[in-house]
C-alpha positions as CSV (number, residue, x, y, z in Angstrom):
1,X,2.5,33.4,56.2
2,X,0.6,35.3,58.9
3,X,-2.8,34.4,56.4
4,X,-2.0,30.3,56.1
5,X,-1.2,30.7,60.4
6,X,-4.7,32.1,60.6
7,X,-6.3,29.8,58.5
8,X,-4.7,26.7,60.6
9,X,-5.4,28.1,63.6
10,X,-8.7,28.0,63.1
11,X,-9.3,25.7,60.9
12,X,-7.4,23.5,63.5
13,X,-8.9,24.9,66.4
14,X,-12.5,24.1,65.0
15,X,-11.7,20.6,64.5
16,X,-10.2,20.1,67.6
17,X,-13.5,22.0,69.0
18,X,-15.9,20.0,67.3
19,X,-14.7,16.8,68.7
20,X,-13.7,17.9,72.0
21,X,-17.6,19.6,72.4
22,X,-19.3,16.4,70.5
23,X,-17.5,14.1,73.1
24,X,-18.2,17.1,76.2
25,X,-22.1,16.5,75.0
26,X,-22.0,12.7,74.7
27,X,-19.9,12.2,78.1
28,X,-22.3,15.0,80.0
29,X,-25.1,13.1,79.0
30,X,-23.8,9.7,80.3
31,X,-23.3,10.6,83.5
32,X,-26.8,12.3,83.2
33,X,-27.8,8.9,82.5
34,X,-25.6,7.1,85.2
35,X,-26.5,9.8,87.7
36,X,-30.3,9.1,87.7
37,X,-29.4,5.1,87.6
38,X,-27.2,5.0,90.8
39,X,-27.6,5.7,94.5
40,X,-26.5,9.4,95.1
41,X,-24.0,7.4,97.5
42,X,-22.8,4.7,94.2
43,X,-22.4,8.0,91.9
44,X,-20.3,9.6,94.6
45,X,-18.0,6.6,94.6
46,X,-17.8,6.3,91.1
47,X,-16.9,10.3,90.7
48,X,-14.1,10.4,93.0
49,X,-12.6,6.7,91.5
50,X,-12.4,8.5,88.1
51,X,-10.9,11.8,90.0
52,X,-8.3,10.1,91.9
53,X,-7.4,7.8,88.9
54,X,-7.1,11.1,86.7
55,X,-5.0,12.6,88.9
56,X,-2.2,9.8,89.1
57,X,-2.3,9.0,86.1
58,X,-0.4,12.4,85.0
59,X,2.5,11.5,86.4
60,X,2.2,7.3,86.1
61,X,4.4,7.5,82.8
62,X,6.8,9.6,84.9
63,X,6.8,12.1,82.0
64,X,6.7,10.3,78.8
65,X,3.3,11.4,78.0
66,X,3.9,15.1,78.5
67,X,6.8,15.2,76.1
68,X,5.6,12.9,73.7
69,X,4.1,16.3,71.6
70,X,7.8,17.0,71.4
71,X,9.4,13.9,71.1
72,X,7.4,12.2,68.5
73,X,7.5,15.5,65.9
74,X,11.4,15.2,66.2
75,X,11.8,11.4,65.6
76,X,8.8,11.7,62.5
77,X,10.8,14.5,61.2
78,X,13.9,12.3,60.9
79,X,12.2,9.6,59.5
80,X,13.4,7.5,63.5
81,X,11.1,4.3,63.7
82,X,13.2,2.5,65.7
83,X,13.4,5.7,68.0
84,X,9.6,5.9,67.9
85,X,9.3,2.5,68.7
86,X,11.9,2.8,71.5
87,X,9.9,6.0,72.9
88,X,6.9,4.3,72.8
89,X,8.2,0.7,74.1
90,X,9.8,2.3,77.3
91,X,6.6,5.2,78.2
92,X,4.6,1.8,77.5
93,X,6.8,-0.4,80.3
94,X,7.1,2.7,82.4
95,X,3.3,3.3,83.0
96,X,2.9,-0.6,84.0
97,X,5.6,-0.8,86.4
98,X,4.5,2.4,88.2
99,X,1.0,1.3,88.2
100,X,1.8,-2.1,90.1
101,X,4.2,0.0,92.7
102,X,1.4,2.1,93.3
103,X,-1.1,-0.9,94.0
104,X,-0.1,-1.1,97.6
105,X,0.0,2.5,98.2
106,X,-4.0,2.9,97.4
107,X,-4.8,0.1,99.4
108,X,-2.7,1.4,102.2
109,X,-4.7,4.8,101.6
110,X,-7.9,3.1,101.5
111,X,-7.1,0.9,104.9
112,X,-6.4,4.5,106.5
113,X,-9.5,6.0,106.1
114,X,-8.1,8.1,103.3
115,X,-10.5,7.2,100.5
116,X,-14.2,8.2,101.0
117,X,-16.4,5.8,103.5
118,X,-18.1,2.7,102.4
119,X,-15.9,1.8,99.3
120,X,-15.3,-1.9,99.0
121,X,-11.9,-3.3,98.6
122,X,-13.3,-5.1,95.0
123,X,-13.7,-1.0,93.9
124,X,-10.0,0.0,94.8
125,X,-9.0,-2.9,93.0
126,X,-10.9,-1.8,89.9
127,X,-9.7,2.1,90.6
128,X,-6.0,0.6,89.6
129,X,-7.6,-1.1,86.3
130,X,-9.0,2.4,85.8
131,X,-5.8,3.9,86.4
132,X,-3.4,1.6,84.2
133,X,-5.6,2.1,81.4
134,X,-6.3,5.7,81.7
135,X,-2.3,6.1,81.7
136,X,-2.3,3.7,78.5
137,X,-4.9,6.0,76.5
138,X,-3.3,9.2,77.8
139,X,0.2,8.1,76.9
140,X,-0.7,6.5,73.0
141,X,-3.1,10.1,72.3
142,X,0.0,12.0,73.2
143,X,2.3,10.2,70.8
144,X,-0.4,10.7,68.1
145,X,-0.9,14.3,68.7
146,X,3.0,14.5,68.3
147,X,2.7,12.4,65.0
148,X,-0.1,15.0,63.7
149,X,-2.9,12.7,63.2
150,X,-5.7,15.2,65.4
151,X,-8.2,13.5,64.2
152,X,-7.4,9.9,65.4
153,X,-5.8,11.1,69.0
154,X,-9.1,13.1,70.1
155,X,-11.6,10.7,68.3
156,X,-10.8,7.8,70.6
157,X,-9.9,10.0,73.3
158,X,-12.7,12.1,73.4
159,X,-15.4,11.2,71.5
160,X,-15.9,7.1,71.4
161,X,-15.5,6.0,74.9
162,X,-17.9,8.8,75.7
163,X,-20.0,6.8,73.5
164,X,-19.7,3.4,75.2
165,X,-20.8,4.9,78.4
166,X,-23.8,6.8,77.0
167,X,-25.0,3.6,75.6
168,X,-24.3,1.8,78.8
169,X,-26.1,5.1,80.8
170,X,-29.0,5.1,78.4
171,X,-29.7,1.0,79.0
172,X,-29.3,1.5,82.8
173,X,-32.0,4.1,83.1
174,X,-34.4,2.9,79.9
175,X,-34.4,-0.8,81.4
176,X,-33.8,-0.5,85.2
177,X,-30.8,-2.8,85.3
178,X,-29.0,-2.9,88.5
179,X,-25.8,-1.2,88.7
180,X,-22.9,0.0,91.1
181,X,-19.8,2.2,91.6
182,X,-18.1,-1.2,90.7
183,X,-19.8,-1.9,88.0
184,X,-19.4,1.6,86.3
185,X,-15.9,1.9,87.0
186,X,-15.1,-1.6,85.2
187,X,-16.7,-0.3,82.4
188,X,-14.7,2.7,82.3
189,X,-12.1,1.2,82.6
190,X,-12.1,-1.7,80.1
191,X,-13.6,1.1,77.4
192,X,-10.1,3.2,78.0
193,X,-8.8,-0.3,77.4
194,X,-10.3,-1.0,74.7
195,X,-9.4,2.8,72.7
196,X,-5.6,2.4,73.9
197,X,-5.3,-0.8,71.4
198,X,-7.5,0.5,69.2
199,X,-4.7,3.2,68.8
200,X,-1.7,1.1,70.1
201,X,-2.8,-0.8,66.7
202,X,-3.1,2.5,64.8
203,X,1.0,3.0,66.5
204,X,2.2,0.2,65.0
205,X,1.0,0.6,61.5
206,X,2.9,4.7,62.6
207,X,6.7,3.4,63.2
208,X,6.6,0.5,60.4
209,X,9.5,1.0,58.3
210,X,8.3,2.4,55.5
211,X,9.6,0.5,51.9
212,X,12.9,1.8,50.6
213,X,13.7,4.3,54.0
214,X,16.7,3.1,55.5
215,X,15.7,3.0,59.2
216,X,18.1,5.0,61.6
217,X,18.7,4.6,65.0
218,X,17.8,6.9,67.4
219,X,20.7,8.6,69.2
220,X,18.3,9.8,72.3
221,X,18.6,7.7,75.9
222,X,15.7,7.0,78.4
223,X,17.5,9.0,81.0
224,X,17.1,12.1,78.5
225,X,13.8,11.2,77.9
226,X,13.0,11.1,81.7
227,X,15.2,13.9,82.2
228,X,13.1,16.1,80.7
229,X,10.1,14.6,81.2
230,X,9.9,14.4,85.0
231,X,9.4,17.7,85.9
232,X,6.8,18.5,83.4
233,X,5.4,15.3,84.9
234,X,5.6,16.5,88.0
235,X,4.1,20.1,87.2
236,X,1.7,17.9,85.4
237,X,0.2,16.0,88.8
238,X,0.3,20.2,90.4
239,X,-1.9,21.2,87.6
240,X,-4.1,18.6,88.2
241,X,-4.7,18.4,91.7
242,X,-5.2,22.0,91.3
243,X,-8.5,21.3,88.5
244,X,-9.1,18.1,91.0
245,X,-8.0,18.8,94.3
246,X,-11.1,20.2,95.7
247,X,-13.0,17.1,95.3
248,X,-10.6,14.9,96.5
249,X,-10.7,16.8,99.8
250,X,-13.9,17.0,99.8
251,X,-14.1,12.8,99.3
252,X,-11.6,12.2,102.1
253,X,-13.6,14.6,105.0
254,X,-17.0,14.0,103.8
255,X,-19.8,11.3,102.5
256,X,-20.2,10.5,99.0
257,X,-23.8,12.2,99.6
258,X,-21.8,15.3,99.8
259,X,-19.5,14.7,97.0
260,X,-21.9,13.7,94.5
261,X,-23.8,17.4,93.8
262,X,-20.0,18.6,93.9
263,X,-18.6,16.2,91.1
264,X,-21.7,17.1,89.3
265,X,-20.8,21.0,89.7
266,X,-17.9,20.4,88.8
267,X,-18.6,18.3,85.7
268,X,-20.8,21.5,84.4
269,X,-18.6,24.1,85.1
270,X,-15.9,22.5,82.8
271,X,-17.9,22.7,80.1
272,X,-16.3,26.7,79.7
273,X,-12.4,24.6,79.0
274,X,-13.1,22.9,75.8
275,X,-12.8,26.4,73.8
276,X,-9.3,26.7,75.8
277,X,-8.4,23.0,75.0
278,X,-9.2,23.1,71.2
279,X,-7.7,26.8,71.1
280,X,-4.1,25.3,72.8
281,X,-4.3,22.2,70.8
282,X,-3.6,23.8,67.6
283,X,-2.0,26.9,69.2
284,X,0.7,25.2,70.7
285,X,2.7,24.0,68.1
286,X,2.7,27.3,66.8
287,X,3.8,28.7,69.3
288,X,6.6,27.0,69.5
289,X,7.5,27.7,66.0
290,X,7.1,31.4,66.5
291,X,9.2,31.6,69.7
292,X,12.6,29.9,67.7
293,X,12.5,32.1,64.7
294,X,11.7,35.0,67.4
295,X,8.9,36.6,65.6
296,X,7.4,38.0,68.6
297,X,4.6,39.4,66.6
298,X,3.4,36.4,65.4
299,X,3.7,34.6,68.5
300,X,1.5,37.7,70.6
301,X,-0.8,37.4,67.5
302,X,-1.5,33.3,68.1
303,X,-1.8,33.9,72.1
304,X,-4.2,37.0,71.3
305,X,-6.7,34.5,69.0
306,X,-6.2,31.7,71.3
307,X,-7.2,33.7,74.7
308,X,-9.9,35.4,72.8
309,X,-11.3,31.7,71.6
310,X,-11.2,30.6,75.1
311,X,-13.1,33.7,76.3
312,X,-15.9,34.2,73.9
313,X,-16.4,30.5,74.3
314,X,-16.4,30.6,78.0
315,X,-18.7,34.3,79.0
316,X,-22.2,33.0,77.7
317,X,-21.4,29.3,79.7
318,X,-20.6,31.2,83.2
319,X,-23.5,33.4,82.5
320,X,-25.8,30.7,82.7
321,X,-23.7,29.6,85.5
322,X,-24.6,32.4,87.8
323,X,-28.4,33.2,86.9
324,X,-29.6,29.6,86.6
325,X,-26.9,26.8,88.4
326,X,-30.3,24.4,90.4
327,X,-31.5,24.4,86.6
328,X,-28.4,22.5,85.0
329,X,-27.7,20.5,87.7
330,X,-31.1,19.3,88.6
331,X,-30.8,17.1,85.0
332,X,-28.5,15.1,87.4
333,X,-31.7,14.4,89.9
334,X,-33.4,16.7,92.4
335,X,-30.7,15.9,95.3
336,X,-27.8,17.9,93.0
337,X,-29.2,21.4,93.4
338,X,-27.2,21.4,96.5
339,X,-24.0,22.1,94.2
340,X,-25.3,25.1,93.0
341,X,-23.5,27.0,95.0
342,X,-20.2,25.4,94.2
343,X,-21.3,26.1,90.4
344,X,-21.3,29.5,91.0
345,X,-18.2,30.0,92.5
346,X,-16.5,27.5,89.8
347,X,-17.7,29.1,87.1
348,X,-15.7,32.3,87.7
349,X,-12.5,30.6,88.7
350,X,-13.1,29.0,85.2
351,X,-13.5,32.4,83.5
352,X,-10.5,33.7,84.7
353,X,-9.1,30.8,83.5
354,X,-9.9,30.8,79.6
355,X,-9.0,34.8,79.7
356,X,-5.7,34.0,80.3
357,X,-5.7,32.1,77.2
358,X,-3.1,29.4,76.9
359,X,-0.5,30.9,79.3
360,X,0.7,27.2,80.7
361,X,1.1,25.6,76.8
362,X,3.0,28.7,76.4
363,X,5.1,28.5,79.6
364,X,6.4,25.0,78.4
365,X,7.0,26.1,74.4
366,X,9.3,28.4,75.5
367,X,11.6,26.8,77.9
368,X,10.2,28.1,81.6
369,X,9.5,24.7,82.4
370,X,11.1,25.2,85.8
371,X,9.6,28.4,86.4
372,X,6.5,26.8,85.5
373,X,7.0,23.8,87.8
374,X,7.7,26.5,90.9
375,X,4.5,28.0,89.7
376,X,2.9,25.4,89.9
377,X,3.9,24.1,93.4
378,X,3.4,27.4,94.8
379,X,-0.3,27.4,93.5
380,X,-1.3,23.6,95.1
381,X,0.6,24.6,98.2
382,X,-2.0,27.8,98.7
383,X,-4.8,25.8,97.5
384,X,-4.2,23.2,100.5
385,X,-4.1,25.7,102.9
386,X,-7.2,27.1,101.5
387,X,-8.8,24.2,101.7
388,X,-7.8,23.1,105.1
389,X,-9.4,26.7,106.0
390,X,-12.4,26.3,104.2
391,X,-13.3,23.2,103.7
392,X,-14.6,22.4,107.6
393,X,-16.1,25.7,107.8
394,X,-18.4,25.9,104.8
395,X,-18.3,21.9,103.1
396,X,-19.0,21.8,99.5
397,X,-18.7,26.4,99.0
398,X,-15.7,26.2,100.5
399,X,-13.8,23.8,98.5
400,X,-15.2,25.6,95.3
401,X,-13.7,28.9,96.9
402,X,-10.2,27.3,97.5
403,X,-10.4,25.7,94.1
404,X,-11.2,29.2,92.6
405,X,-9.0,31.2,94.3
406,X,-6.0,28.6,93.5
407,X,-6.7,28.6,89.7
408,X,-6.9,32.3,89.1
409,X,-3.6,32.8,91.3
410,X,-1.9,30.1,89.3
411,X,-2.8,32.2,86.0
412,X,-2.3,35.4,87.1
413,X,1.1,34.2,88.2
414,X,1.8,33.0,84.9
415,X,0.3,36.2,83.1
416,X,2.6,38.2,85.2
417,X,6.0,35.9,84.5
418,X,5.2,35.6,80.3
419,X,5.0,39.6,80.7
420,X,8.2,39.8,82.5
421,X,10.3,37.2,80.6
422,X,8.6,37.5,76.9
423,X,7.6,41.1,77.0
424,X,4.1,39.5,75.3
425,X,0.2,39.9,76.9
426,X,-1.2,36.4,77.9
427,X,-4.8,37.4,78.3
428,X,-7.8,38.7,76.1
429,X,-8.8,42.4,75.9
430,X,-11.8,43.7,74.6
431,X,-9.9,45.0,71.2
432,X,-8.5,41.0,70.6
433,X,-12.1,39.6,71.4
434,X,-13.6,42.4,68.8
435,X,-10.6,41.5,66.4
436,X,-11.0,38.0,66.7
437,X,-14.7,38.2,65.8
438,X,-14.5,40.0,63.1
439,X,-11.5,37.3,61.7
440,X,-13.9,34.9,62.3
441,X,-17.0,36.3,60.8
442,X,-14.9,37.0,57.8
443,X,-13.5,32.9,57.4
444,X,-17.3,31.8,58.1
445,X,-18.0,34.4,55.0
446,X,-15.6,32.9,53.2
447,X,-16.0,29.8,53.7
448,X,-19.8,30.3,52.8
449,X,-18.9,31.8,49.6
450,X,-16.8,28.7,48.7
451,X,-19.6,26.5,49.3
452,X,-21.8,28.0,47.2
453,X,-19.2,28.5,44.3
454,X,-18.6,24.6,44.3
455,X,-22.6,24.3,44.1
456,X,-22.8,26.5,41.2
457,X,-20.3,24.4,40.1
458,X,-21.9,21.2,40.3
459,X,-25.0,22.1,39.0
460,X,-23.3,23.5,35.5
């Protein structure tokens, strides 16, 4: 048992990892690409669009998409289509209805000086295209990730609109072609358009009735749904504007000039999450599992591998964080050095975050989700005031200090309620790391031997 949990743990957690990190590579090299094509002012505009619409966009399907990795197992496992379809029919209505009522409520922001200066009202317009069809891709990954199918969910997700836009960055810069914050965001947005009915198509061929299955109908209500989707919603959007936050402030009290080196610092410095995301991807589930047959051991095993993942992933990335930020960002143009700073001070924030391993994933398997939300709001509430305080003091440092200090309280608070409350260690130690390589030396090994016994094989 313990063996097979290895083996999909990290045999899941690589695949998840490869896509995730082939998608990181194409989409950093797009806005590469888009950077060097676009006024420092246009790329500023563009950057905080796709922020702000990323943000919302958590809590647009007012919690459908966060419990859709529980939802959907349950109705699969039951063999409910019509419950599927139901699920999927009202997240679906849900995310365009809140998207219209919050229409007037940008353009109100935007009429208030809210929203960074010079932005057209033809670019707000766009930003809630961008947001409905963010919410759209968001919402039909989830459902497949709770249908199993990995693969599909993270290859549109992650890896093919990143492709669009590289090809659309490369043309830019290779031919000259003139180009916008309006014009980039449309094409952001109609690619995440385009991969939500490429997997909207993939969700209907999912809930068909399959021949000689009598379809049953699904006892569960909306208001169940949305009862317990709402506040993982809402902890959602805290999450969020805790990862985001910092350069929406930063948008709303200063230039784009200013944002643009700061979107680019931050776009590097999240490079150290994808070991963290591929780690929880596969990890969660598990967790879950281990947590109702209370095998504490197996679950403090899975969160031991899953922190470690994260960290070894993350050191070497903040490394060259701290001796050598004007070098990475400078691939943006000669104008983003400015961020280095802000890189710097990201970077650690970001460490502290993948060696608390998957602490919030956690937080939600087991049932804290209300301890979790408090968490949460306590965290963006600290973070505000640490921005209000450093933000006008020290610009683009400050904001990276406040977005720092916010993440690594938010995780140690969570390290410190998963020890109180599961009497289990949420973070990596030297022995897990050292454990963890050696597990993994040994599968490459293995998997190595394999290879070569099937080559033998096929030569006979």
């Amino acid at each position: 048992m313990e063996r097979e949990a290895r083996r999909y743990l990290y045999g899941s957690t690589s695949l998840s990892f490869l896509i995730r990190f082939s998608g990181m590579v194409v989409l950093f090299l797009a806005h590469v690409f888009v950077a060097r094509s676009l006024s420092i002012s246009s790329y500023g505009q563009y950057a905080y669009i796709v922020e702000l619409t990323a943000v919302l966009s958590v809590v647009i399907s007012l919690g459908f998409a966060q419990i859709a990795v529980r939802v959907v197992p349950d109705l699969m496992d039951t063999d409910d289509r019509a419950g599927l379809r139901r699920f999927n029919l009202i997240g679906t209505g849900i995310i365009f209805l809140i998207t219209l009522l919050a229409g007037p409520l940008i353009f109100v922001a935007w009429h208030l000086g809210a929203l960074p200066d010079g932005m057209e009202s033809k670019l707000v317009a766009v930003a809630l295209f961008l947001l409905l069809s963010t919410s759209l891709l968001r919402f039909s990954q989830e459902i497949m990730r709770g249908a199993r199918k990995i693969v599909l969910s993270q290859l549109f997700e992650q890896l093919v609109w990143p492709l669009g836009m590289l090809v659309a960055g490369i043309y830019l810069f290779a031919f000259g072609a003139a180009a916008n914050a309006l014009d980039m965001a449309m094409l952001h947005a109609s690619m995440f358009l385009l991969c939500w009915l490429a997997l909207l198509g993939l969700t209907f061929r999912l809930v068909g009735s399959r021949q000689g299955v009598r379809e049953r109908s699904s006892d569960a209500s909306a208001q169940e749904w949305l009862g317990l989707g709402f506040p993982l919603a809402i902890s959602g959007l805290l999450a969020v504007f805790l990862k985001r936050g910092d350069i929406l402030a930063l948008g709303a009290m200063s230039s784009p000039d200013q944002v643009a080196p700061y979107a680019a610092a931050v776009r590097v410095s999240g490079l150290t999450i994808f070991g963290l995301a591929a780690a929880s991807a596969a990890s969660a589930p598990m967790m879950r599992s281990y947590w109702k047959q209370q095998d504490i051991n197996g679950l403090q095993g899975c969160i031991d591998r899953s922190a470690s993942i994260a960290t070894l992933f993350s050191l070497p990335l903040v490394l060259i964080f701290l001796i050598a930020p004007e070098f990475l960002l400078s691939v943006f143009g000669p104008a983003y050095r400015d961020g280095a700073t802000a890189l710097r001070i990201l970077g650690v924030g970001q460490l502290v975050n993948a060696i608390t391993g998957p602490a919030a994933p956690l937080m939600v398997a087991t049932g804290m989700q209300r301890l979790y939300l408090a968490t949460s709001l306590f965290s963006a509430i600290f973070m505000v005031v640490a921005l209000a305080l450093l933000l006008p003091r020290f610009g683009a440092a400050g904001a990276a200090a406040a977005a720092a200090m916010a993440v690594m309280s938010f995780n140690g608070a969570l390290v410190l309620i998963i020890s109180q409350r599961l009497k289990v260690r949420s973070y990596a130690t030297l022995s897990t790391l050292n454990a963890t390589l050696r597990e993994g030396a040994g599968a490459f090994k293995g998997i190595a031997r394999r290879t070569r016994a099937r080559m033998s094989g096929g030569r006979r």
